[in-house]
VEXZA-166900 format. One record per residue: residue number from 1; residue in one letter; x, y, z of N, C-alpha, C in turn. Coordinates in pm, whole numbers. Layout:
<drenmars>
{NUM,A,{X,Y,Z},{X,Y,Z},{X,Y,Z}}
...
</drenmars>
This chain:
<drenmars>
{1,X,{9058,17872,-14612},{8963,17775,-14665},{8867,17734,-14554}}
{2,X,{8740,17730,-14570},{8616,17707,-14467},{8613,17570,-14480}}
{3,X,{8604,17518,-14377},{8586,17329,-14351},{8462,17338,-14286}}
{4,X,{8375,17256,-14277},{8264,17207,-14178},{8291,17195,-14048}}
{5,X,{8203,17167,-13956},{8239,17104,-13826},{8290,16977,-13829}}
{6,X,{8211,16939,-13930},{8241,16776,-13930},{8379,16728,-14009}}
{7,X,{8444,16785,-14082},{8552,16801,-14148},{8625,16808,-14006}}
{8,X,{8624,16930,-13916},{8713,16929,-13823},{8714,16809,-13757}}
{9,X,{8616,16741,-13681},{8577,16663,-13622},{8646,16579,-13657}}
{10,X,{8652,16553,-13799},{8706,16398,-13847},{8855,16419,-13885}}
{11,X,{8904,16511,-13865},{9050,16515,-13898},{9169,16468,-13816}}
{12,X,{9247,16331,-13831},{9338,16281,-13726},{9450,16364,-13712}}
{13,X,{9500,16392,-13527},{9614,16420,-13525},{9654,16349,-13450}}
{14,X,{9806,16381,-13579},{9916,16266,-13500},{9969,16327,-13357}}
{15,X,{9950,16232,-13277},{10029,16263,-13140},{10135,16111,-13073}}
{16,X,{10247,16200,-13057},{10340,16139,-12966},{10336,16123,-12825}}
{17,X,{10284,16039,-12747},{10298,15971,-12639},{10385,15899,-12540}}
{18,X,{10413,15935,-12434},{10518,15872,-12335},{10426,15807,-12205}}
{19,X,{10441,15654,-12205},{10358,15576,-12114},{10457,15538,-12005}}
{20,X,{10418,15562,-11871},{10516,15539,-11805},{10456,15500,-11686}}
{21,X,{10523,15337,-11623},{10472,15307,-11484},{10531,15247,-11412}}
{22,X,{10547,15245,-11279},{10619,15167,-11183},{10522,15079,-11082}}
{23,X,{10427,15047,-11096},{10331,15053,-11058},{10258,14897,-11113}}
{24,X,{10316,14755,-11085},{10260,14655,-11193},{10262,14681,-11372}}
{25,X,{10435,14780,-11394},{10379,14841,-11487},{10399,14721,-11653}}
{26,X,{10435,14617,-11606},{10391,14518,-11773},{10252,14495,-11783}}
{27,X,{10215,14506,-11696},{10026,14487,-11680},{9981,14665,-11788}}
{28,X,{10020,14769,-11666},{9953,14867,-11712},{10032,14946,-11841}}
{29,X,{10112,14909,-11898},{10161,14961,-12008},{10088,14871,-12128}}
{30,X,{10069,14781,-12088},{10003,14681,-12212},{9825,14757,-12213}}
{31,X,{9818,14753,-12093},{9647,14794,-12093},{9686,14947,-12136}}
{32,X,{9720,15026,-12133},{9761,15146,-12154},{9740,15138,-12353}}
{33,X,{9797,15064,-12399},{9814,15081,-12567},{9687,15019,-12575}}
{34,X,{9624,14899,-12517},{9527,14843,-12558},{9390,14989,-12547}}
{35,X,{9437,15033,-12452},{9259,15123,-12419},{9297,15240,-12526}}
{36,X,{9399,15277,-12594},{9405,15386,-12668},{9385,15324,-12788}}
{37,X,{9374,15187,-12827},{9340,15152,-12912},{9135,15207,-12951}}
{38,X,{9120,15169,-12830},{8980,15237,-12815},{8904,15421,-12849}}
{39,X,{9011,15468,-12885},{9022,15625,-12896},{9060,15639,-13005}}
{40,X,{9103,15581,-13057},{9193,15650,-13223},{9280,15509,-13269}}
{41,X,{9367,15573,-13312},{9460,15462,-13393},{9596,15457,-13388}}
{42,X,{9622,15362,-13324},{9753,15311,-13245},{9867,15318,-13423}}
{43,X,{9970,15354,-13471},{10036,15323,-13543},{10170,15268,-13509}}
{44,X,{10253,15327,-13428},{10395,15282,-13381},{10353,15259,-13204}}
{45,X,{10433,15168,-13197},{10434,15167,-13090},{10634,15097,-12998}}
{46,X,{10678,15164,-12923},{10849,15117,-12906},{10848,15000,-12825}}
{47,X,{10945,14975,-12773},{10947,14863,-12676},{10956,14955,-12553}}
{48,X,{10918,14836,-12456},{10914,14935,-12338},{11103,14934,-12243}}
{49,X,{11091,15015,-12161},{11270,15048,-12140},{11236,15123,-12018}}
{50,X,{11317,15047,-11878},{11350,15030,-11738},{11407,15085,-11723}}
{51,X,{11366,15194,-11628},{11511,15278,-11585},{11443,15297,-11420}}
{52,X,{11535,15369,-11337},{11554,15429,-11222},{11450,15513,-11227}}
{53,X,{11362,15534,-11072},{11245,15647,-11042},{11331,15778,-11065}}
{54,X,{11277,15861,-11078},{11305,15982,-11131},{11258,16100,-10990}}
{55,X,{11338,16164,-10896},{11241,16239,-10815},{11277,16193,-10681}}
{56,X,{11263,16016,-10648},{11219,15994,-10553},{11318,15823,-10533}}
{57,X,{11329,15799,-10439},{11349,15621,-10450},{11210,15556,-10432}}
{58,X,{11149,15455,-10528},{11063,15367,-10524},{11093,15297,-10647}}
{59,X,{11012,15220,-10714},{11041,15103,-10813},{11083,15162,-10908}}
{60,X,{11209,15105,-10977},{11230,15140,-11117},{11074,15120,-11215}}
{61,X,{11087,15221,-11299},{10973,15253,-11399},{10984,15178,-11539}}
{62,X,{10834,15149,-11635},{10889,15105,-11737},{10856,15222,-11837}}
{63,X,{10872,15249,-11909},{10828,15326,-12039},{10809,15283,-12156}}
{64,X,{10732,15404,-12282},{10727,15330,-12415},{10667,15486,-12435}}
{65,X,{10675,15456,-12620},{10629,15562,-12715},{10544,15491,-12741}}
{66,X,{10434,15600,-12753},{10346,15554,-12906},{10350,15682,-13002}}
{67,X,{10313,15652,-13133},{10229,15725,-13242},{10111,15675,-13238}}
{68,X,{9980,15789,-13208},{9848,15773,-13190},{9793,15888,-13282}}
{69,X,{9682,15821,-13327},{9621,15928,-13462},{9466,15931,-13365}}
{70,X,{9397,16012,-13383},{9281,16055,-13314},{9240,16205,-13381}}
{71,X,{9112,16180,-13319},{9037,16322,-13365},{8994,16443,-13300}}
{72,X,{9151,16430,-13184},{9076,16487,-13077},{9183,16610,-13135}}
{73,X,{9159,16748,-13026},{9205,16838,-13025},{9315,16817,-12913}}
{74,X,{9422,16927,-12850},{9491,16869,-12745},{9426,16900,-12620}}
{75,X,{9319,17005,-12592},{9254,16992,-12481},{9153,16859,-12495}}
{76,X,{9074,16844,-12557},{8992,16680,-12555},{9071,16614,-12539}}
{77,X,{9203,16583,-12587},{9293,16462,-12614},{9316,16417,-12450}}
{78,X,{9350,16533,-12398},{9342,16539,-12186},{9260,16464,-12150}}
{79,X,{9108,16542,-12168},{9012,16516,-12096},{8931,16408,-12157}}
{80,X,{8927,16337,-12288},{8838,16242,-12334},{8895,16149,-12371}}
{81,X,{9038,16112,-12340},{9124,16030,-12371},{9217,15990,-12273}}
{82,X,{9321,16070,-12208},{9423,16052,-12132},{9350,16034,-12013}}
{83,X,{9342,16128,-11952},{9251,16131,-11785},{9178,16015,-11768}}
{84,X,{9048,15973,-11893},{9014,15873,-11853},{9060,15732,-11872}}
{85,X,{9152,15747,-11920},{9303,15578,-11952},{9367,15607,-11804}}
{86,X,{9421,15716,-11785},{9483,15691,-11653},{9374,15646,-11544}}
{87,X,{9248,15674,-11563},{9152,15681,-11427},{9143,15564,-11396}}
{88,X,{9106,15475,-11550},{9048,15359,-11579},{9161,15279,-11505}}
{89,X,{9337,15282,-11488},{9416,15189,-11479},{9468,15261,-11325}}
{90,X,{9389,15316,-11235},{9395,15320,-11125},{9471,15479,-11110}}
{91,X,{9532,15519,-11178},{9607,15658,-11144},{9536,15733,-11040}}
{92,X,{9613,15787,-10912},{9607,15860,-10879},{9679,15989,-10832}}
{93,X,{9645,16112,-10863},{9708,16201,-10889},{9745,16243,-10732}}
{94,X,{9873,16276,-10665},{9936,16342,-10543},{9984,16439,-10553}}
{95,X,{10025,16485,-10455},{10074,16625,-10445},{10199,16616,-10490}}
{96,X,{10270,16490,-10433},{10432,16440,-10505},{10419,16391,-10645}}
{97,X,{10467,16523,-10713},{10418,16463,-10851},{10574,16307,-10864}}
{98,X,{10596,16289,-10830},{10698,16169,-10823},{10725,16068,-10802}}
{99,X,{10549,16077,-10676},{10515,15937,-10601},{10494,15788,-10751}}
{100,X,{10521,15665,-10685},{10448,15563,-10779},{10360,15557,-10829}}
{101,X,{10321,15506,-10984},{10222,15548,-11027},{10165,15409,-11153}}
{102,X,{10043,15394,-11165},{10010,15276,-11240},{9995,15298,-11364}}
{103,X,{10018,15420,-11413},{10038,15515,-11547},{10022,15656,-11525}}
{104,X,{10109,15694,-11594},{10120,15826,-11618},{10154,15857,-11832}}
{105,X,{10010,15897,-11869},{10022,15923,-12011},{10060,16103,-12037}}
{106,X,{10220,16119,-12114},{10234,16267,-12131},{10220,16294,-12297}}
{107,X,{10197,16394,-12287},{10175,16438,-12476},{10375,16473,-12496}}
{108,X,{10411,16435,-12594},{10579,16485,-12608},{10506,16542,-12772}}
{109,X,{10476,16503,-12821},{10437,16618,-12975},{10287,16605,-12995}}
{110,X,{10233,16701,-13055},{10085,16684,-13136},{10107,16775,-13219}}
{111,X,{10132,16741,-13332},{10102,16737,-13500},{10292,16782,-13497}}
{112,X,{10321,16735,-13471},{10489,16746,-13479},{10543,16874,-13357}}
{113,X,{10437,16951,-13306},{10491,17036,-13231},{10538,17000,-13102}}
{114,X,{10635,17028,-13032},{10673,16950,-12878},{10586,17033,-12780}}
{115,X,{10494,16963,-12735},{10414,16999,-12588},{10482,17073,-12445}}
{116,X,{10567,16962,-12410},{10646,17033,-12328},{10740,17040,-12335}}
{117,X,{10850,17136,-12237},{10962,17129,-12323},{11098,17084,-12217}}
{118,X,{10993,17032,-12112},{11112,17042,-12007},{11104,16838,-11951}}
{119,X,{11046,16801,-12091},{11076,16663,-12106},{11180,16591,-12192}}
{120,X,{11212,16686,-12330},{11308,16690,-12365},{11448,16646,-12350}}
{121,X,{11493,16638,-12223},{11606,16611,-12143},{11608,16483,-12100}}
{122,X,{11458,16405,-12064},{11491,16300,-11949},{11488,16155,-12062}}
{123,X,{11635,16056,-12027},{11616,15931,-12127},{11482,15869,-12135}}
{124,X,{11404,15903,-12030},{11279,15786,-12016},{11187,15835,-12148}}
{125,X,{11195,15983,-12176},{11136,15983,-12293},{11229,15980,-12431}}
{126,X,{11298,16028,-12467},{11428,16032,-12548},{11462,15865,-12607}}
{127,X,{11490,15808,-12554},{11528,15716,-12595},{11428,15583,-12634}}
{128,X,{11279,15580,-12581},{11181,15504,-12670},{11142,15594,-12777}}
{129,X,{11165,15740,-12769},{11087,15821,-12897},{11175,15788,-12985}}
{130,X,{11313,15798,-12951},{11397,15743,-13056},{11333,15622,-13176}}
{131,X,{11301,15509,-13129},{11278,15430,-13189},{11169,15416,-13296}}
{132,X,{11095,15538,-13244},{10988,15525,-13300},{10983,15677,-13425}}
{133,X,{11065,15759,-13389},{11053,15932,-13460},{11206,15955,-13400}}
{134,X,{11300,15906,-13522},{11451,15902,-13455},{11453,16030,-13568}}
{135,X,{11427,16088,-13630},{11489,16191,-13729},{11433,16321,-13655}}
{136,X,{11334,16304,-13601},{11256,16440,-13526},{11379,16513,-13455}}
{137,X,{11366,16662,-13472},{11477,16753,-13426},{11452,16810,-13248}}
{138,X,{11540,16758,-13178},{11515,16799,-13045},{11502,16925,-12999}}
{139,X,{11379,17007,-12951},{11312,17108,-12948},{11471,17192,-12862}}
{140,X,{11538,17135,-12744},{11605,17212,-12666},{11794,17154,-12703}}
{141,X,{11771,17092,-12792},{11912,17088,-12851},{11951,17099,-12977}}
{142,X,{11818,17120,-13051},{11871,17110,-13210},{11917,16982,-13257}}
{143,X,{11918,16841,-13187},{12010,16764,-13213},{11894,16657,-13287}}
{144,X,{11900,16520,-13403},{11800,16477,-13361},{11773,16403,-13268}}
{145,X,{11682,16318,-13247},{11657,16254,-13106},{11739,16159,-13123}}
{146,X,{11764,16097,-13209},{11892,15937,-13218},{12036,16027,-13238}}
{147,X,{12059,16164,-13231},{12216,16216,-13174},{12175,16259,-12969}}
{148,X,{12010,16269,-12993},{12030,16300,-12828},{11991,16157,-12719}}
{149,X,{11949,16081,-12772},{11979,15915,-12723},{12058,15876,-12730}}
{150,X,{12154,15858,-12815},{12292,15810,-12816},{12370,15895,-12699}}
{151,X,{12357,16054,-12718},{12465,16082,-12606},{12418,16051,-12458}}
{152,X,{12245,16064,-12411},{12205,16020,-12341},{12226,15860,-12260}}
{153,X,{12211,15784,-12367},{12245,15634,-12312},{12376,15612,-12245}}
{154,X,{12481,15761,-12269},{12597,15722,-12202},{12614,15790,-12078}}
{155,X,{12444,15877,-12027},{12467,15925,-11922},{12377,15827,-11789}}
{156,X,{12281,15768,-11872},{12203,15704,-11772},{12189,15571,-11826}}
{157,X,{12134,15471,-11679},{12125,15316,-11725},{11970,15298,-11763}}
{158,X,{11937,15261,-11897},{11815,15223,-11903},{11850,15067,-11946}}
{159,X,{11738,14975,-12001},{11706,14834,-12000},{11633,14813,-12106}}
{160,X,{11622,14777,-12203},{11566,14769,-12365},{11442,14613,-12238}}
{161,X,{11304,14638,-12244},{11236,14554,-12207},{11187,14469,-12353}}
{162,X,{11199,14421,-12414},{11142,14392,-12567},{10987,14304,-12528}}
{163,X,{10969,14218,-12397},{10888,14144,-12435},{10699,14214,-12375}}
{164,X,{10782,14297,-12305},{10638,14387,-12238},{10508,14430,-12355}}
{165,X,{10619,14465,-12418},{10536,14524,-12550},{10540,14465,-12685}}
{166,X,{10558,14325,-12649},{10605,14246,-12781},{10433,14273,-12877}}
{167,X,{10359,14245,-12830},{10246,14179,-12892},{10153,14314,-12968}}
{168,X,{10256,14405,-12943},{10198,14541,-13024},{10333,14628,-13096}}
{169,X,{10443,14555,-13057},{10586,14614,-13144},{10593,14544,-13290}}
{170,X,{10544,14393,-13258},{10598,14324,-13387},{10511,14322,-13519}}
{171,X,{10362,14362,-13472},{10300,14379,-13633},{10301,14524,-13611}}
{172,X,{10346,14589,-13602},{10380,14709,-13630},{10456,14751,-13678}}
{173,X,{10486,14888,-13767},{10591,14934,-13794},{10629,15022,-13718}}
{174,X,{10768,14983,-13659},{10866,15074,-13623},{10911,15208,-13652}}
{175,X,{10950,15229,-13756},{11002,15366,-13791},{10997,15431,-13933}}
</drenmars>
């Protein structure tokens, strides 16, 4: 079936998001949902959840999911969306991909497909996606994500933050 340009143009995809900062991160996780509000359309959004640096010793990190609808493709979604949210909230990119950071925005699905696959594993994403896309089937276990959070939560310590992200969890729907 032939669509227009503009048909393409205007067609939202859903993408799954993992916001993550150690870095002043109740400041930049809040500005983080607020500026993507500016790009598309915020629908779910989790609470945010503390865990241990990953890589390296420096500040425990906070995290969060979103569901974001936009019209971008997943290369635009990079470059006309992400890159410039991280730029805007100070990110800078090192050679240690591990060093502290004032956000770091990753794609975990766009249009239900998993982006990468070697995120899969770590609670920091697993267990806010849970909350938000708990039936979604885990790309590297078959399991869904609320059988691979549950077994997860009993391998690592995370921290349910509820109030970081209160002011965009509660008129929202959850799941």
């Amino acid at each position: 079936m032939w669509r227009s340009n503009e048909a393409v143009m205007n067609e939202s995809h859903q993408v799954y998001l993992n916001l993550g900062s150690n870095i002043q991160p109740e400041i930049n996780l809040v500005k983080a949902v607020e500026l993507l509000h500016e790009y598309g359309e915020v629908k779910k959004v989790s609470n945010a959840w503390e865990s241990e640096a990953v890589g390296m010793d420096g500040p425990n990190y906070l995290n969060a999911c979103v569901l974001f609808l936009a019209p971008y493709m997943l290369i635009e979604l990079k470059d006309k969306v992400i890159r410039p949210i991280e730029s805007q909230l100070g990110r800078l990119r090192q050679e240690n991909k591990y060093a502290p950071r004032t956000i770091d925005i990753d794609i975990i699905l766009f249009d239900e497909i998993p982006f990468n696959l070697k995120v899969w594993g770590f609670a920091f994403v697993i267990i806010p996606l849970e909350e938000i896309h708990s039936d979604y089937k885990n790309p590297t276990t078959n399991e869904t994500v609320s059988q691979t959070a549950a077994r997860i939560r009993q391998e690592v310590w995370m921290v349910m933050r509820p109030k970081v992200l209160s002011s965009f969890t509660g008129g929202m729907q959850k799941s």
